[in-house]
Each structure stands twice: as C-alpha cells, then as structure tokens.
N, CA, C and O atoms as a GROMACS GRO file, in nm:
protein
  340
    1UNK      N    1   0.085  -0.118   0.000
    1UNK     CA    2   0.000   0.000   0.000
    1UNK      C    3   0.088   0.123   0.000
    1UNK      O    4   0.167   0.149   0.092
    2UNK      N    5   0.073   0.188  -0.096
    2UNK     CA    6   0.170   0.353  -0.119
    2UNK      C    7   0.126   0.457  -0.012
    2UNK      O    8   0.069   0.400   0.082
    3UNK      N    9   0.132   0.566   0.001
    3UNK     CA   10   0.084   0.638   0.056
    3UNK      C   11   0.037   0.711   0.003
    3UNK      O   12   0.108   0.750  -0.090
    4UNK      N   13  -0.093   0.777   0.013
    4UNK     CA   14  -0.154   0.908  -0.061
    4UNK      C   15  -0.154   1.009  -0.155
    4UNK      O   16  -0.224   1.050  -0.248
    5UNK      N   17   0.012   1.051  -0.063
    5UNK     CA   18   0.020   1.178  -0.071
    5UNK      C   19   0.069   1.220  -0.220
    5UNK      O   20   0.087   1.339  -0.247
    6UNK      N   21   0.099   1.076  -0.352
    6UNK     CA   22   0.128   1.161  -0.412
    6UNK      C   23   0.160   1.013  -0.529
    6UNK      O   24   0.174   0.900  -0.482
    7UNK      N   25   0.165   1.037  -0.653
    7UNK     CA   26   0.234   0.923  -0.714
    7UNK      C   27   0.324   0.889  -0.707
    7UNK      O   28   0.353   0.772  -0.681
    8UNK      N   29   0.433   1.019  -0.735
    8UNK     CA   30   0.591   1.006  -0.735
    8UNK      C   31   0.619   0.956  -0.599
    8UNK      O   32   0.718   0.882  -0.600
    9UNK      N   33   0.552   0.975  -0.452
    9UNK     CA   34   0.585   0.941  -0.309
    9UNK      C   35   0.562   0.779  -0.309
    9UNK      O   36   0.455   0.723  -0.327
   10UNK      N   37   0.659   0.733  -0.290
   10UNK     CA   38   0.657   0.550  -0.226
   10UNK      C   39   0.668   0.545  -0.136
   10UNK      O   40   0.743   0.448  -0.120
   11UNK      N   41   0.633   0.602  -0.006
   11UNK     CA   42   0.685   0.571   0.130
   11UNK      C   43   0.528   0.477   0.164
   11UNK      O   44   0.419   0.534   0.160
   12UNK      N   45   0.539   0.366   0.188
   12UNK     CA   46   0.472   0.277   0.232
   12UNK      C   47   0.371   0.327   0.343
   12UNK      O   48   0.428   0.409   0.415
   13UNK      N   49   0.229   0.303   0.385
   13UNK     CA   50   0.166   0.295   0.518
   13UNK      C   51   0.190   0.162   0.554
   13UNK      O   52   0.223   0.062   0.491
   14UNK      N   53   0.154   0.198   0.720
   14UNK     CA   54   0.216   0.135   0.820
   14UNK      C   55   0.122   0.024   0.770
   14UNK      O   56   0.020   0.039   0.702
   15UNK      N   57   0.172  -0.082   0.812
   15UNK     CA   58   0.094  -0.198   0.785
   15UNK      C   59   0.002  -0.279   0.839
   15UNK      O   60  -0.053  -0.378   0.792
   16UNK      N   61  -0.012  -0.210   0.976
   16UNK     CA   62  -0.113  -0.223   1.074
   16UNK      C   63  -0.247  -0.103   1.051
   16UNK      O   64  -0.340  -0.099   1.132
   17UNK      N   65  -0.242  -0.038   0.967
   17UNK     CA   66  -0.362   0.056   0.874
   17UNK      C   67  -0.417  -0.031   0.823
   17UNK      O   68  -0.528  -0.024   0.875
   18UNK      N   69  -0.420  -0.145   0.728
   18UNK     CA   70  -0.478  -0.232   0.623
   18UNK      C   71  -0.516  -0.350   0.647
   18UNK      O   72  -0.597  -0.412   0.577
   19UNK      N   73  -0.427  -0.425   0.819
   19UNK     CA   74  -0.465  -0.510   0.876
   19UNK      C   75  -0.585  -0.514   0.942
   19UNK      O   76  -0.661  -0.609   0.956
   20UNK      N   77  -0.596  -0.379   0.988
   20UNK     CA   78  -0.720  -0.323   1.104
   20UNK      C   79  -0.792  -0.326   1.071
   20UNK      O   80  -0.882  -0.395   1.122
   21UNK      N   81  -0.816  -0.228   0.918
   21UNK     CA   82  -0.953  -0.223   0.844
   21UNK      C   83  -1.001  -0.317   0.805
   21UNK      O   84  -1.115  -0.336   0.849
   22UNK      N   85  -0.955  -0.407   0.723
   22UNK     CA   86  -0.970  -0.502   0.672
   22UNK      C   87  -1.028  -0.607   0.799
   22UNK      O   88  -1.138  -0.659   0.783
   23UNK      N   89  -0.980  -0.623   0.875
   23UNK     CA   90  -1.030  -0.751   0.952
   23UNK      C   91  -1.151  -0.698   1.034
   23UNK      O   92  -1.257  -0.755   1.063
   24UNK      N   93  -1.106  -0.578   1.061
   24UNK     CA   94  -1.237  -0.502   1.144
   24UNK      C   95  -1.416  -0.536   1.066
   24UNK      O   96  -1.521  -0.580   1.113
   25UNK      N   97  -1.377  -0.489   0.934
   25UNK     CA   98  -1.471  -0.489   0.826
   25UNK      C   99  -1.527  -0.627   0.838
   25UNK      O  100  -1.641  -0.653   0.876
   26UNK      N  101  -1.418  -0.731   0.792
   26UNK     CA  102  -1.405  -0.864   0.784
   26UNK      C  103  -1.534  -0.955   0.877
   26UNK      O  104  -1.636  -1.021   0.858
   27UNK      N  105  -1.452  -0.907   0.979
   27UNK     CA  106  -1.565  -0.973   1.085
   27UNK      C  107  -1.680  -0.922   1.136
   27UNK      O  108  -1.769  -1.001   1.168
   28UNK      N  109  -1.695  -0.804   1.149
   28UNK     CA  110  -1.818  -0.719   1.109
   28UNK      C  111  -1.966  -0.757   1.041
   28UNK      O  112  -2.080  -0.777   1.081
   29UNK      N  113  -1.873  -0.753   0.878
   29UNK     CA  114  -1.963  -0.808   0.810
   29UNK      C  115  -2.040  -0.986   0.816
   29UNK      O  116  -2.154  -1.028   0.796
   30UNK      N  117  -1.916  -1.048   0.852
   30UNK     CA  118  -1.936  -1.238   0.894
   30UNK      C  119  -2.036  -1.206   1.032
   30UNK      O  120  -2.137  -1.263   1.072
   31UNK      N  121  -1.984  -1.128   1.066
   31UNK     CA  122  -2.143  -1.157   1.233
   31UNK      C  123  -2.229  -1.105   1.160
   31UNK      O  124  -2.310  -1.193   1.131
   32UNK      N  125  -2.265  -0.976   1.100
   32UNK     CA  126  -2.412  -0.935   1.122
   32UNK      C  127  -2.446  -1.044   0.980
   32UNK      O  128  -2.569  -1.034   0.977
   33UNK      N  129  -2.417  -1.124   0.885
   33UNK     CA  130  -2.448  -1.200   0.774
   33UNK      C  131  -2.508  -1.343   0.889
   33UNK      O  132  -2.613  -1.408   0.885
   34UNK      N  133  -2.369  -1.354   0.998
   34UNK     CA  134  -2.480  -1.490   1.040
   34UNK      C  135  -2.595  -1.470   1.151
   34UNK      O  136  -2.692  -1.541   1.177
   35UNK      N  137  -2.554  -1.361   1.202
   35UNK     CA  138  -2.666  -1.294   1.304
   35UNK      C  139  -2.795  -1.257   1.238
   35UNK      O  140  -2.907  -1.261   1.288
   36UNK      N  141  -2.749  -1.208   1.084
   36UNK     CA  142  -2.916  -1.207   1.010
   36UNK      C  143  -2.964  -1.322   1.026
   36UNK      O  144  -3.046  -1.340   1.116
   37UNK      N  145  -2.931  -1.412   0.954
   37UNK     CA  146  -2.958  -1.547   0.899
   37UNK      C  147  -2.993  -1.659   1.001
   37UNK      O  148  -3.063  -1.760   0.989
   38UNK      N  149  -2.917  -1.603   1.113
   38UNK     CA  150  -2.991  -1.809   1.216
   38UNK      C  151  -3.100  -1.699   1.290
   38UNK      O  152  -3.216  -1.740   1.281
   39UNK      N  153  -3.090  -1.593   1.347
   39UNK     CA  154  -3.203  -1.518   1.448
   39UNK      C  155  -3.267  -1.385   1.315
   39UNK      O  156  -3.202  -1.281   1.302
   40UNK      N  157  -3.340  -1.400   1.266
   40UNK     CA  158  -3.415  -1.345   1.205
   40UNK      C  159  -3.508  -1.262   1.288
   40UNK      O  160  -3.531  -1.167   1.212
   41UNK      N  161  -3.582  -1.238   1.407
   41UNK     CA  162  -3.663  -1.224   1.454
   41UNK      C  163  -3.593  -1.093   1.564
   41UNK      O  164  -3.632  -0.980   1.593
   42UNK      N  165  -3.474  -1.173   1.602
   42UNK     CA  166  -3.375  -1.115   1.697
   42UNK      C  167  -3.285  -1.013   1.590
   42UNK      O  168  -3.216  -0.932   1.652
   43UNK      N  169  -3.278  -1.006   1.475
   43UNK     CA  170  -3.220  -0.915   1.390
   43UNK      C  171  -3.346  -0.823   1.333
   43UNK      O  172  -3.306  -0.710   1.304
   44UNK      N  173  -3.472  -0.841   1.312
   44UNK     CA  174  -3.580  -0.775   1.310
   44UNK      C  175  -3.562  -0.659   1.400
   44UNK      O  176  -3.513  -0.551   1.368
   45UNK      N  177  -3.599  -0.688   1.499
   45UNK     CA  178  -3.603  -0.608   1.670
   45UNK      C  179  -3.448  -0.569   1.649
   45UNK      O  180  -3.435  -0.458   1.699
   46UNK      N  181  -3.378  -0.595   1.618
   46UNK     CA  182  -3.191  -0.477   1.654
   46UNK      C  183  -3.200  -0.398   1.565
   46UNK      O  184  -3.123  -0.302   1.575
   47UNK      N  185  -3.303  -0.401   1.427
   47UNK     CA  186  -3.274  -0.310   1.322
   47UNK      C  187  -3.385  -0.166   1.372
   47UNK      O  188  -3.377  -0.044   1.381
   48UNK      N  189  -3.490  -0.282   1.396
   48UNK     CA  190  -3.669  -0.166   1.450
   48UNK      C  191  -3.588  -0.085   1.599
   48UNK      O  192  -3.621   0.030   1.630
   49UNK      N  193  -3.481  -0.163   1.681
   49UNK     CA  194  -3.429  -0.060   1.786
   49UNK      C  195  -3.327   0.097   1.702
   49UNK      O  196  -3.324   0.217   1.725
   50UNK      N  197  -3.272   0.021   1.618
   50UNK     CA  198  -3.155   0.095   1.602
   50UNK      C  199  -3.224   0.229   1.525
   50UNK      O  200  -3.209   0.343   1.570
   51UNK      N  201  -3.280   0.208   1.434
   51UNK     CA  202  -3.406   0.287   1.381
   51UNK      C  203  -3.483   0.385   1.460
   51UNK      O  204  -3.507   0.504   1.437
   52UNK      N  205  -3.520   0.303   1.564
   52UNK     CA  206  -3.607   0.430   1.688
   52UNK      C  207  -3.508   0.520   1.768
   52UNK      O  208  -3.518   0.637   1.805
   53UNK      N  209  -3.384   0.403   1.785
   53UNK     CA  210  -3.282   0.508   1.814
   53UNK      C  211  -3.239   0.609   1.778
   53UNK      O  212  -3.224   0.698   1.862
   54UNK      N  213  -3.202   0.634   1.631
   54UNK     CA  214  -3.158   0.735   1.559
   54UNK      C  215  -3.257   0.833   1.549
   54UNK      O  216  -3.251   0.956   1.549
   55UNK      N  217  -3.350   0.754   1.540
   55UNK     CA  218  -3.494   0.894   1.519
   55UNK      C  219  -3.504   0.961   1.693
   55UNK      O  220  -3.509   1.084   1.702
   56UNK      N  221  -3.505   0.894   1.799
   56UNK     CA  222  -3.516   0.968   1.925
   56UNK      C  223  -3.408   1.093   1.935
   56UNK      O  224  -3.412   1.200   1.996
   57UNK      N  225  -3.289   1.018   1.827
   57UNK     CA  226  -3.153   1.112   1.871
   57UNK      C  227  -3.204   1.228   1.827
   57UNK      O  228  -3.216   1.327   1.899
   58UNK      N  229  -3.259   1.221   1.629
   58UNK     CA  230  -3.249   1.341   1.558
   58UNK      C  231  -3.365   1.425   1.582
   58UNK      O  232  -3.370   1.538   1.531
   59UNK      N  233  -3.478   1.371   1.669
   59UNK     CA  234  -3.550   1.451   1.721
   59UNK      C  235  -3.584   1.518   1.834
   59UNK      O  236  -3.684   1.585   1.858
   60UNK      N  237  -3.461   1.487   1.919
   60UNK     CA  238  -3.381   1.561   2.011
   60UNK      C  239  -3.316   1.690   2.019
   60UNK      O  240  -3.330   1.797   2.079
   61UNK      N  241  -3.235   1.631   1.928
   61UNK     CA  242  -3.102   1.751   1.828
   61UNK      C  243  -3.171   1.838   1.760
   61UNK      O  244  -3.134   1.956   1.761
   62UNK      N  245  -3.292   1.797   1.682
   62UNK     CA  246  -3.363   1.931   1.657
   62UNK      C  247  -3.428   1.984   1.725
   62UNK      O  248  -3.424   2.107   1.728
   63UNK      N  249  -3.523   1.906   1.815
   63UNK     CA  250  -3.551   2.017   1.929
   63UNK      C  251  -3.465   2.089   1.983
   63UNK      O  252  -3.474   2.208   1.953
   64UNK      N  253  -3.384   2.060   2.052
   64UNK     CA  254  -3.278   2.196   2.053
   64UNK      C  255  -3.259   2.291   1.983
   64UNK      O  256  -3.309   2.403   1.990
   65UNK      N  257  -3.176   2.246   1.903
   65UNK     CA  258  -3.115   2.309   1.799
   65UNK      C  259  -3.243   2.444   1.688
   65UNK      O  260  -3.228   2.544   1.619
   66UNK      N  261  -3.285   2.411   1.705
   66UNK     CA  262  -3.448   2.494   1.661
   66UNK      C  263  -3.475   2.604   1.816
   66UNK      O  264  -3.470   2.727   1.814
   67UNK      N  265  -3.499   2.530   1.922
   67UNK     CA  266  -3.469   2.631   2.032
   67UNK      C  267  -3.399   2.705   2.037
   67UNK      O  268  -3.424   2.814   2.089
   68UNK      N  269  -3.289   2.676   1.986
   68UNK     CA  270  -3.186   2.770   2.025
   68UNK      C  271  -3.174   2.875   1.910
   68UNK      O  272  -3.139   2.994   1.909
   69UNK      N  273  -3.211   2.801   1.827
   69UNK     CA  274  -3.194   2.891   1.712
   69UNK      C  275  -3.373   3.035   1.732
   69UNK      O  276  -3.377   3.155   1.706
   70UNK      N  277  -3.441   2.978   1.765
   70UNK     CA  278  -3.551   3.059   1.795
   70UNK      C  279  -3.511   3.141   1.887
   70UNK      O  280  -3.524   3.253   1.839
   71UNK      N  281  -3.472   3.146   1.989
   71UNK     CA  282  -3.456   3.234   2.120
   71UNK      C  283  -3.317   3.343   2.056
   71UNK      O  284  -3.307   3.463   2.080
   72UNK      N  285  -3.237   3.275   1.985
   72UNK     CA  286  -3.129   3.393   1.910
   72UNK      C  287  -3.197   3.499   1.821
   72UNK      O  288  -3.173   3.619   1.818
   73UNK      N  289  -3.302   3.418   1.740
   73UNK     CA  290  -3.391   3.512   1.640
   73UNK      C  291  -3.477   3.628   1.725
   73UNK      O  292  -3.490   3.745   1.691
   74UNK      N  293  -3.521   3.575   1.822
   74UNK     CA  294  -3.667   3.620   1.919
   74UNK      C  295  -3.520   3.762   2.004
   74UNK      O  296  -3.548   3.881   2.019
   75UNK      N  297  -3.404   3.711   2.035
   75UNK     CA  298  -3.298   3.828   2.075
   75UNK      C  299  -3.299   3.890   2.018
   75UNK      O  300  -3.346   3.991   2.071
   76UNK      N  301  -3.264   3.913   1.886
   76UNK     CA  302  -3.167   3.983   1.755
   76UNK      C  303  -3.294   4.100   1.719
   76UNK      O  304  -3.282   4.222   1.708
   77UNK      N  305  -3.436   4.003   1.703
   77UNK     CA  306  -3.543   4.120   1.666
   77UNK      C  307  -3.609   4.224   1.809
   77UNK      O  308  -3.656   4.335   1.787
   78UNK      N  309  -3.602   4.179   1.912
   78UNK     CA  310  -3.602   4.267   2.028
   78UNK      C  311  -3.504   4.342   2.059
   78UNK      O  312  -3.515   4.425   2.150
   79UNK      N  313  -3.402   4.327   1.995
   79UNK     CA  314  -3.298   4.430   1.982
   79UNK      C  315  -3.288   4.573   1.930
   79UNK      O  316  -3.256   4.689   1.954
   80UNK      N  317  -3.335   4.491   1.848
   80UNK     CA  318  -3.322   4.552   1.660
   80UNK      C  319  -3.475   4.663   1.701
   80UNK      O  320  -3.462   4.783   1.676
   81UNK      N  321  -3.583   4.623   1.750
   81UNK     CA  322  -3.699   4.700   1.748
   81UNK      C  323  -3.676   4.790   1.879
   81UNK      O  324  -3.699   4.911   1.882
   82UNK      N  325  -3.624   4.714   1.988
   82UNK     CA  326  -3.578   4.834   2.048
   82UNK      C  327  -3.549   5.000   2.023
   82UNK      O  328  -3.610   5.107   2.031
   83UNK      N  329  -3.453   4.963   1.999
   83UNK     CA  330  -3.352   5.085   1.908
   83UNK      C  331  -3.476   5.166   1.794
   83UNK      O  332  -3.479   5.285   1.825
   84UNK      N  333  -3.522   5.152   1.738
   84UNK     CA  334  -3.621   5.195   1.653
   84UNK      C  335  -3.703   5.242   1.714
   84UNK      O  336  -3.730   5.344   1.652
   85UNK      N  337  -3.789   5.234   1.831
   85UNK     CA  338  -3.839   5.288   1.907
   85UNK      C  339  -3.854   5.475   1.946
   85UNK      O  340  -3.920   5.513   2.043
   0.00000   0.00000   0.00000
C-alpha cells in the first residue's frame, strides 16, 4: 500500500492501517451476515431498535437546535426594534 500523498511518493503505510480495516470490516460483516440469517426475529427487533434510536436522537437535536436557534432570532429582533423605538 503507497501512501496518498502523491504518485511520485513511495513511502509505504504502516501496515497495521490495512490489517485493522480489513479484519475489522471482515468480521463485522461475517457476524451481522450470520446474526441475520440463524435469528431473524432477533435481527428484526436490533434493526426496529436501532431505527427508533436514531430517530429519538435526531428529534432531540432538533428540538434543541431549533430552540436555540428561535430564542437567538426572538434576541436579535427585540434588539433591533428596540432601538427603533
């Protein structure tokens, strides 16, 4: 494996970069393929969790994030009308 940074550059990556990914991936993919396949029912329910999960997160994060962004707006124009006054 070359490094990135360039064509003409040959300085090798470390070789524990390609081992990692690779096996990380590797086995990753071999569990959730046999974890689909013998518990179907039990991989149903981890996908319907993981799903409600992400949605609890992003409708969290926007509640906030919309708060906050409202109460800066609801500042900026009580400011702003102030002064005009």
């Amino acid at each position: 494996m070359v490094s990135p940074a360039g064509a003409g550059c040959n300085i090798p990556a470390p070789r524990h970069w390609k081992l990692f990914s690779l096996n990380m991936y590797d086995s990753l993919s071999t569990f959730l393929k046999s974890f689909s396949a013998e518990f179907p029912l039990l991989w149903a329910l981890l996908v319907l969790v993981v799903i409600a999960g992400a949605a609890l997160f992003l409708y969290g994060f926007w509640e906030l994030a919309l708060r906050w962004a409202a109460r800066i707006y609801r500042s900026r124009n009580q400011s702003t009308s102030r002064g005009k006054g």
